[in-house]
MIDREN-298353 format. One record per residue: residue number from 1; residue in one letter; x, y, z of N, C-alpha, C in turn. Coordinates in steps of 0.001 Angstrom, whole numbers. Example, Ala and Ser with C-alpha at 12.3 -4.5 7.8 and 13.67 -1.06 7.14 Angstrom:
BEGIN
+-----+---------+---------+---------+---------+---------+---------+---------+---------+---------+---------+
| num | residuo |     nc1 |     nc2 |     nc3 |    cac1 |    cac2 |    cac3 |     cc1 |     cc2 |     cc3 |
+-----+---------+---------+---------+---------+---------+---------+---------+---------+---------+---------+
|   1 |       A |   13190 |   -5690 |    7800 |   12300 |   -4500 |    7800 |   13200 |   -3300 |    7800 |
|   2 |       S |   12850 |   -2250 |    7080 |   13670 |   -1060 |    7140 |   12900 |      30 |    7870 |
+-----+---------+---------+---------+---------+---------+---------+---------+---------+---------+---------+
***
This chain:
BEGIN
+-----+---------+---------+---------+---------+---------+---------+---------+---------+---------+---------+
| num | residuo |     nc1 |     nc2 |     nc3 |    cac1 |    cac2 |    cac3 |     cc1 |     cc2 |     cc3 |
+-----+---------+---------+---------+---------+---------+---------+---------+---------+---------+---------+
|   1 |       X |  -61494 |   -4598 |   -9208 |  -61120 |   -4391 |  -10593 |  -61791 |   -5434 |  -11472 |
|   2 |       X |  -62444 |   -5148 |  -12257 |  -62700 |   -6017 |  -13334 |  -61743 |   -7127 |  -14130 |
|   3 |       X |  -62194 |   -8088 |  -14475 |  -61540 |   -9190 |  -15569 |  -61947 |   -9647 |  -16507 |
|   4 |       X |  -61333 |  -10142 |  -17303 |  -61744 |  -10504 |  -18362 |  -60504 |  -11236 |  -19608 |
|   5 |       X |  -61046 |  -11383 |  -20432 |  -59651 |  -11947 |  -21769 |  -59578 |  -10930 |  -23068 |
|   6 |       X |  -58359 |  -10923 |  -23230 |  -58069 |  -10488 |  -24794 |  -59033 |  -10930 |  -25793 |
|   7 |       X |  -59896 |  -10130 |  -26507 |  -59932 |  -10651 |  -27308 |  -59642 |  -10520 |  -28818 |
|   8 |       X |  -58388 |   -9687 |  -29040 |  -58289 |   -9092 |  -30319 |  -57060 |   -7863 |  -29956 |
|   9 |       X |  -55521 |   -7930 |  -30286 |  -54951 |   -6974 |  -30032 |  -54145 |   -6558 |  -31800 |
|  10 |       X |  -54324 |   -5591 |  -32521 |  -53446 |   -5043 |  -33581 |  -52081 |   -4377 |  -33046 |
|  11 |       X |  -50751 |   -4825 |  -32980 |  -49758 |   -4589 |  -32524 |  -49571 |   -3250 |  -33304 |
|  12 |       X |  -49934 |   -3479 |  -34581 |  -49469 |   -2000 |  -35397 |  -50223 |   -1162 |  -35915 |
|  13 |       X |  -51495 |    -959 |  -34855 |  -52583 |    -165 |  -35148 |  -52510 |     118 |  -33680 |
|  14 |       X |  -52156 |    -333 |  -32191 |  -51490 |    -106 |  -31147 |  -53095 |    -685 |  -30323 |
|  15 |       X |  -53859 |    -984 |  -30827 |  -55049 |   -1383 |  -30014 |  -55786 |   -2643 |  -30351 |
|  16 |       X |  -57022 |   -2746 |  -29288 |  -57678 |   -4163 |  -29644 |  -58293 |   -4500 |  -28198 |
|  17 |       X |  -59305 |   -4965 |  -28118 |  -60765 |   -4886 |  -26868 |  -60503 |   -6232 |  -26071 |
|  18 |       X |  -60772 |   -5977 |  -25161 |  -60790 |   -7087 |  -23909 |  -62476 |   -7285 |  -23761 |
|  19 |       X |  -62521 |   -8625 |  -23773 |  -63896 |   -9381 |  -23438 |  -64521 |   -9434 |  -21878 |
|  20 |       X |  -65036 |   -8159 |  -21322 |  -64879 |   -8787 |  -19903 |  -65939 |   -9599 |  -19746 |
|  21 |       X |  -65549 |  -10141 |  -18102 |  -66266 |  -11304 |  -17657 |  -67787 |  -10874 |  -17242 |
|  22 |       X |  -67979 |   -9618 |  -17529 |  -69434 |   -9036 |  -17082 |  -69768 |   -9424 |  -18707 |
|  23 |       X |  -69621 |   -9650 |  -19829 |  -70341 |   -9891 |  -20873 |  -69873 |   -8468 |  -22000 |
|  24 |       X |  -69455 |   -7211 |  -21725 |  -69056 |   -6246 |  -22278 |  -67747 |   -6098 |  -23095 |
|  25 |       X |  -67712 |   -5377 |  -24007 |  -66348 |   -5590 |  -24586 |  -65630 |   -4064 |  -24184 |
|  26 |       X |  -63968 |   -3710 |  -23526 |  -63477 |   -2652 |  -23273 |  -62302 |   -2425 |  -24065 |
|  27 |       X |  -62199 |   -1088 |  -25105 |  -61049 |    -750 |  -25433 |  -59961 |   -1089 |  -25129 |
|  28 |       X |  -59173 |   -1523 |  -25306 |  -58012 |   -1643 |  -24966 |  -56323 |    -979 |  -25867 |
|  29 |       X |  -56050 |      32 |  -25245 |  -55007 |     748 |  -25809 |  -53480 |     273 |  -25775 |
|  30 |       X |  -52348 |     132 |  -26509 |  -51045 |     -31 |  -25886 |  -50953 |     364 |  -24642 |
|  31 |       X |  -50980 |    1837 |  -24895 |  -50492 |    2627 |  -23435 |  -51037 |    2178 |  -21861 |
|  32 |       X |  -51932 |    1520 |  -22133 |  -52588 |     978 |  -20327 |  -52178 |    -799 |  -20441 |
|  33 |       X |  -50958 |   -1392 |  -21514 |  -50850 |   -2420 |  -21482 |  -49302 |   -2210 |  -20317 |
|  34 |       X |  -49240 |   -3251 |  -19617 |  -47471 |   -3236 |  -18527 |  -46437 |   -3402 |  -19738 |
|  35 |       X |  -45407 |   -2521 |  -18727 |  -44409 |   -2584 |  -19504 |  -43937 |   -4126 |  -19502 |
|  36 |       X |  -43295 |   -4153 |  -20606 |  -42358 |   -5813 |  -21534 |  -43837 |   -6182 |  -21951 |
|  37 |       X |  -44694 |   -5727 |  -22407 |  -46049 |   -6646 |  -22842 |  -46230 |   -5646 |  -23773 |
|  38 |       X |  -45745 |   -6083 |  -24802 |  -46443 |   -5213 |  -26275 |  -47552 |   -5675 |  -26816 |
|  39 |       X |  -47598 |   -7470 |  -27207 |  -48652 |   -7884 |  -27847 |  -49365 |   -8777 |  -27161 |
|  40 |       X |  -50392 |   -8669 |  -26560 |  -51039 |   -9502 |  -25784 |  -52022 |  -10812 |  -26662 |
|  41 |       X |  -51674 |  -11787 |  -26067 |  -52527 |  -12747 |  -27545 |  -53948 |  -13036 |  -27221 |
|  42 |       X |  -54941 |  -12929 |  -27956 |  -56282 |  -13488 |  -27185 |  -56061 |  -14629 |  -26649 |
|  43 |       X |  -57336 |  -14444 |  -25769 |  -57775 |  -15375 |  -24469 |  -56355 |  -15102 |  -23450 |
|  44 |       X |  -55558 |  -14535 |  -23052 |  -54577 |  -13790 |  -22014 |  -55604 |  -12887 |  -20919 |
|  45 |       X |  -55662 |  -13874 |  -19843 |  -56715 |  -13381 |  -18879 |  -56052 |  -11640 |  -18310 |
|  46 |       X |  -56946 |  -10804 |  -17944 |  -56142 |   -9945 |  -17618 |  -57269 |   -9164 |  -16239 |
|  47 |       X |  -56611 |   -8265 |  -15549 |  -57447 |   -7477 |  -14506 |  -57131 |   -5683 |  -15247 |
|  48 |       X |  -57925 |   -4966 |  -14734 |  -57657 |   -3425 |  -15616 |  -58969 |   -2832 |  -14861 |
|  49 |       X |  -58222 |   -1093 |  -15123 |  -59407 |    -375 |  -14533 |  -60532 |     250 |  -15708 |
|  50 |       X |  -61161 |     920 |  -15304 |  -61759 |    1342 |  -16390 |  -62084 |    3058 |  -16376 |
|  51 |       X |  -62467 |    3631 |  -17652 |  -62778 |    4415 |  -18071 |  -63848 |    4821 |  -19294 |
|  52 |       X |  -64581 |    6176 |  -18549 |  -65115 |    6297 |  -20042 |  -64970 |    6985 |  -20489 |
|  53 |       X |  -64256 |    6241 |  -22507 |  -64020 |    7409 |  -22848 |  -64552 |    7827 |  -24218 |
|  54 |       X |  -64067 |    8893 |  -24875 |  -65095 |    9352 |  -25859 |  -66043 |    8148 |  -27008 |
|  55 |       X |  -65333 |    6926 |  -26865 |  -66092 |    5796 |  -27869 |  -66796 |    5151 |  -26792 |
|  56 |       X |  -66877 |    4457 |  -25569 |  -67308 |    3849 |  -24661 |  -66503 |    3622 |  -23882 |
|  57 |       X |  -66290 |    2424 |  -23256 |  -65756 |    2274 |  -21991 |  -63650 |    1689 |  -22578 |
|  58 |       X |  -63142 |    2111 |  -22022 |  -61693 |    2460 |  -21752 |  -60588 |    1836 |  -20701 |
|  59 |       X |  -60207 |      68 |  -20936 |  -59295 |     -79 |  -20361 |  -58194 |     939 |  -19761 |
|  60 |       X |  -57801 |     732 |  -18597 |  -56799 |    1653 |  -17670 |  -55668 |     105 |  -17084 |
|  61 |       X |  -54516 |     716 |  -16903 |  -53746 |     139 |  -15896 |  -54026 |   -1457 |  -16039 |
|  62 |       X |  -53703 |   -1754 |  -17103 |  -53849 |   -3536 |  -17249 |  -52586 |   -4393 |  -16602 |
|  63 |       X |  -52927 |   -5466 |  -16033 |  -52047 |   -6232 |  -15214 |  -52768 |   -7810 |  -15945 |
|  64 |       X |  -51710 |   -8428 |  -16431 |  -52007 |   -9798 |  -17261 |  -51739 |  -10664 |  -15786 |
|  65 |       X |  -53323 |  -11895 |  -15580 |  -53366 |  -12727 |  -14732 |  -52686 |  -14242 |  -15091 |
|  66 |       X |  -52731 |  -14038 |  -16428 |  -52398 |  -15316 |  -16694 |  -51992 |  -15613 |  -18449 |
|  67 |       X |  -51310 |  -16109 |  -18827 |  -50933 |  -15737 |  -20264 |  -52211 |  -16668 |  -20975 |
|  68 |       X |  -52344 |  -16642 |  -21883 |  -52641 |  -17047 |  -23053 |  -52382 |  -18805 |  -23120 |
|  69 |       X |  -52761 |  -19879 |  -22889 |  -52173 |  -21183 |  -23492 |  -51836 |  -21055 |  -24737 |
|  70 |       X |  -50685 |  -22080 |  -24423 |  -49875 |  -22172 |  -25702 |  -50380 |  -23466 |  -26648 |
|  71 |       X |  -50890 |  -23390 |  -27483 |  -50951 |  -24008 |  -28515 |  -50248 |  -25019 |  -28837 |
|  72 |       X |  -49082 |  -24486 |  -29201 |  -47461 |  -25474 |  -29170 |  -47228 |  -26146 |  -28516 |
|  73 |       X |  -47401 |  -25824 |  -27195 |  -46566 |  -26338 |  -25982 |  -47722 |  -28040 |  -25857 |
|  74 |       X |  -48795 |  -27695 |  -25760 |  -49850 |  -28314 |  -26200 |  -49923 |  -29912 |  -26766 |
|  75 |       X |  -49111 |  -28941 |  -28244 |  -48935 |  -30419 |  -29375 |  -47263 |  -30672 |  -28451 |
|  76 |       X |  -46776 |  -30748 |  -27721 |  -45091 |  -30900 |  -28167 |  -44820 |  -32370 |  -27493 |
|  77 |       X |  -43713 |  -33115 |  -28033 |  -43599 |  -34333 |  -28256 |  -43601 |  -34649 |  -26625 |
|  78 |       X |  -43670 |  -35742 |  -25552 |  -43563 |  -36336 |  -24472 |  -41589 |  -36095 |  -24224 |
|  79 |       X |  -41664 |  -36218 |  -23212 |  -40335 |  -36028 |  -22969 |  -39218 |  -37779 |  -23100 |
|  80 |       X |  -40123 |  -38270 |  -22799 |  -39355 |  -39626 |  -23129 |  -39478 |  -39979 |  -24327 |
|  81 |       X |  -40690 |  -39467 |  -25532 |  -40007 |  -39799 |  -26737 |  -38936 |  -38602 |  -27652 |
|  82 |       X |  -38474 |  -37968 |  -26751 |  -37654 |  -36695 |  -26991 |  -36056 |  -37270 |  -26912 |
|  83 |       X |  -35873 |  -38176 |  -25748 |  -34612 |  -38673 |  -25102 |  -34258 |  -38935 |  -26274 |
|  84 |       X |  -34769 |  -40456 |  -26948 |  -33717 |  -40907 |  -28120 |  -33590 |  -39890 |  -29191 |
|  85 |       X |  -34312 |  -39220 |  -29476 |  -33861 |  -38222 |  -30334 |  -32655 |  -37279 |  -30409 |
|  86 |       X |  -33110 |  -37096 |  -29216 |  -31544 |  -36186 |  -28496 |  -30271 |  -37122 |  -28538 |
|  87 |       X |  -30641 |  -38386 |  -28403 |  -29051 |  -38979 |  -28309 |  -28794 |  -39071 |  -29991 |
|  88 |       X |  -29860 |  -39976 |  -31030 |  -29444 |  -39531 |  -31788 |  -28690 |  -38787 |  -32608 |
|  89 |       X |  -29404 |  -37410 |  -32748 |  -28545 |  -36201 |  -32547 |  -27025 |  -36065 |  -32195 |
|  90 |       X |  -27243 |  -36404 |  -30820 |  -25620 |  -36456 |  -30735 |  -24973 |  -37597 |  -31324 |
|  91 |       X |  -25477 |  -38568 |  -31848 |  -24719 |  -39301 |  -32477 |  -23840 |  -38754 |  -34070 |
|  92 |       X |  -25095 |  -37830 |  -34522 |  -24919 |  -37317 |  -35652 |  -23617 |  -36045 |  -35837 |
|  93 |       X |  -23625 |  -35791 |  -34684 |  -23175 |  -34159 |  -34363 |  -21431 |  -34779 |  -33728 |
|  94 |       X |  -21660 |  -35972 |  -34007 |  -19994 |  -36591 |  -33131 |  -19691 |  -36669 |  -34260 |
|  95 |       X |  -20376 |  -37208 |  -35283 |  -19589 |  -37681 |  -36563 |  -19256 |  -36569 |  -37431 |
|  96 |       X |  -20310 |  -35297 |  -37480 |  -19211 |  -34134 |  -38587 |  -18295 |  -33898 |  -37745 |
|  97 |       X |  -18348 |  -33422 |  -35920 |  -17181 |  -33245 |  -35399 |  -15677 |  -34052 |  -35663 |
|  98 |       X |  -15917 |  -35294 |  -35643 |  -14948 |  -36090 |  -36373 |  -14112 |  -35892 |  -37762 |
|  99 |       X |  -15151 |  -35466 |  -38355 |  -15109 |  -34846 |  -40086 |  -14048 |  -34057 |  -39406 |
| 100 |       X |  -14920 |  -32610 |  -38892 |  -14058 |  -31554 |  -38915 |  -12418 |  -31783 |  -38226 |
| 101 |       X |  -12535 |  -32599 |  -37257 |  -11089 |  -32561 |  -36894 |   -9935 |  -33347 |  -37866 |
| 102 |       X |  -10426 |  -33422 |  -38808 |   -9704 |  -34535 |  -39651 |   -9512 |  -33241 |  -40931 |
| 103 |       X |  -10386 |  -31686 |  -40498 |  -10370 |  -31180 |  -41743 |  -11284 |  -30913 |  -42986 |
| 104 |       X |  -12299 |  -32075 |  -42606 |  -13509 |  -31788 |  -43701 |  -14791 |  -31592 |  -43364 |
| 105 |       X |  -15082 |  -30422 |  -44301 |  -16616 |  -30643 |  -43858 |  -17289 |  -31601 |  -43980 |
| 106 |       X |  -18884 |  -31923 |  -43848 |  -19445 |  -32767 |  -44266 |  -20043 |  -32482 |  -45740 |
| 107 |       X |  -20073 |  -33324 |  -46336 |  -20758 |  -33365 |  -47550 |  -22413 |  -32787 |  -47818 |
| 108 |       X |  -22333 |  -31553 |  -48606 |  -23229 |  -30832 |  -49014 |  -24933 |  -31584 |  -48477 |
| 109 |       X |  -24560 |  -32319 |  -49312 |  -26177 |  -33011 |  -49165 |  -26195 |  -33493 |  -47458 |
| 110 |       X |  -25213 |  -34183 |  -47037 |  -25231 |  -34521 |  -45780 |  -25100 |  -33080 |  -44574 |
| 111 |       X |  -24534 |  -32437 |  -44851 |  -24769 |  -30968 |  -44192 |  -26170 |  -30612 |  -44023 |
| 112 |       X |  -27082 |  -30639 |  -45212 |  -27920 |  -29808 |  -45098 |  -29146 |  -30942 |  -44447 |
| 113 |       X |  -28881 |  -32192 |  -44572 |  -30015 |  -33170 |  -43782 |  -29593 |  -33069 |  -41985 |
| 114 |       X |  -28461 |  -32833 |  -41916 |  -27672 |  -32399 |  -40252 |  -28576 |  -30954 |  -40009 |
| 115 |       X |  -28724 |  -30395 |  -40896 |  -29223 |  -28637 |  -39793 |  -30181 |  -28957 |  -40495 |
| 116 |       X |  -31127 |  -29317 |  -41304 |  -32486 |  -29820 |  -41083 |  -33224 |  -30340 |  -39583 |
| 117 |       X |  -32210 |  -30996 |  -39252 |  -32633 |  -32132 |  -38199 |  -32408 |  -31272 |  -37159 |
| 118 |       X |  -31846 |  -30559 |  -37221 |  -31060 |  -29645 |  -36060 |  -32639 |  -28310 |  -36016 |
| 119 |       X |  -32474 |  -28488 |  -36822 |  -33736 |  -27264 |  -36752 |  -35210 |  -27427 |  -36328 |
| 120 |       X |  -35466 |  -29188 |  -36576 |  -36573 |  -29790 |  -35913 |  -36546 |  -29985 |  -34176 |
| 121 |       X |  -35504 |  -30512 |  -34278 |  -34978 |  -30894 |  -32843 |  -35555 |  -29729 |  -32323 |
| 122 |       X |  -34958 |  -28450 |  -32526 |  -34917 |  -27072 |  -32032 |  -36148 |  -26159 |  -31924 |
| 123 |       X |  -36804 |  -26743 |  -32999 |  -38335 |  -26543 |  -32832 |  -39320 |  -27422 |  -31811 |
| 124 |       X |  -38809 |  -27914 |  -31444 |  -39263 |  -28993 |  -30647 |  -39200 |  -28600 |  -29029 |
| 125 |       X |  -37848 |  -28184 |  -29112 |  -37996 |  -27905 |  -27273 |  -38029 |  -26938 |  -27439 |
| 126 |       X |  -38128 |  -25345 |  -28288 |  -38908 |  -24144 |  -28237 |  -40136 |  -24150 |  -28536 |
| 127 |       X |  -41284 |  -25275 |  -28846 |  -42400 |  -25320 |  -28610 |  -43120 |  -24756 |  -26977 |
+-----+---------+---------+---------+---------+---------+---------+---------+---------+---------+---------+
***
């Protein structure tokens, strides 16, 4: 079977050509992508059969070898400068809990710098 990479998929035009490793570029349709794989991202190594069809040659039966590197994952912070952050955090997240058991929220402005932070954090280990 041939290989090659993504190089170009339109999720809502349902197509987009694979680069194979012979130097050629092959159609590539939804329908010959595996099922749970809707959008394949370029450079996502893949194996597939082929066909020819009325434009040229015609990905078949695609099986992804290897995903795509992640970008993100890439940039994302070291894990030991992650720790103090995380305790941080919980330092922060003890004290509205405190609030709340006493009854109060936290204060507007202080609320919204708490799920700020909460949302970085969170971006951080879903990198």
């Amino acid at each position: 079977m041939p290989t090659g990479k993504v190089k170009w998929f339109d999720v809502d035009r349902g197509f987009g050509f694979i680069a194979s490793d012979d130097g050629g570029e092959v159609f590539l349709h939804a329908s010959a992508l595996p099922t749970g794989i809707d959008a394949p991202k370029p450079g996502t190594r893949v194996d597939f059969g082929v066909a020819d069809g009325r434009r040229g040659l015609q990905a078949l039966s695609v099986t992804v070898l290897e995903p795509a590197p992640s970008v993100a994952r890439a940039h994302r912070k070291p894990a030991e400068d992650m720790a103090p952050i995380v305790e941080d955090v919980i330092k922060l997240l003890d004290n509205a809990s405190n609030g709340l058991r006493r009854g109060r929220y936290p204060e507007k402005s202080h609320a919204a710098k708490l799920a700020q932070v909460l949302r970085a954090v969170a971006d951080d280990f879903d990198a």
